[in-house]
C-alpha positions in Angstrom: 0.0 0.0 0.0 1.9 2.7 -1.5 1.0 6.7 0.2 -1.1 4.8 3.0 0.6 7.6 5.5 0.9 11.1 5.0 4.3 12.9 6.1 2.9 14.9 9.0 2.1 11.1 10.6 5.5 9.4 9.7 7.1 12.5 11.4 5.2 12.4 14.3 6.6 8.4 14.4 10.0 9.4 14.1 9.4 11.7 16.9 8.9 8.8 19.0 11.9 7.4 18.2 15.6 7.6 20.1 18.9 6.9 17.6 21.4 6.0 19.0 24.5 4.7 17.9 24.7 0.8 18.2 27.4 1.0 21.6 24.9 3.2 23.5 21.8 0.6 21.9 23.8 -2.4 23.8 24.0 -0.4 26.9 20.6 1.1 26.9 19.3 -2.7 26.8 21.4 -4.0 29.1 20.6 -1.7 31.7 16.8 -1.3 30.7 16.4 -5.2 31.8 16.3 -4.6 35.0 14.3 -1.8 36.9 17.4 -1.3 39.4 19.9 -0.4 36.4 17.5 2.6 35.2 18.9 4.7 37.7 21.6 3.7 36.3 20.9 4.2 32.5 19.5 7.3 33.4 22.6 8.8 34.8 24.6 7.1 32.1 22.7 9.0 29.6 23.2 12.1 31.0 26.8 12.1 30.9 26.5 10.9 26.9 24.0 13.1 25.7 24.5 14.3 22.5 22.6 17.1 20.6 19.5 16.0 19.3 18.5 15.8 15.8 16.1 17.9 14.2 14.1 16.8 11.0 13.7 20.3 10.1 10.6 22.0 8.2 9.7 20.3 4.9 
């Protein structure tokens, strides 16, 4: 089904989604199994926050 979605809803799907590159992917799982290591993960992301990416206007 070709053109079933228009752009404003694929954007507002991408909006939902983190990238990350595939070191901080492995870590983000790793500590996301267990609800003790989210502290954890959240700190961790904190210290390797990089700028976000911005789509931009069409």
């Amino acid at each position: 089904m070709t053109g079933s979605y228009t752009l404003s809803q694929i954007r507002r799907e991408i909006e939902k989604c983190d990238a990350v590159c595939s070191n901080c992917h492995s870590d983000r799982t790793f500590y996301r199994r267990s609800d003790q290591n989210m502290e954890k993960w959240k700190e961790f992301q904190k210290q390797r926050r990089v700028p976000e990416l911005s789509l931009g206007d069409p």
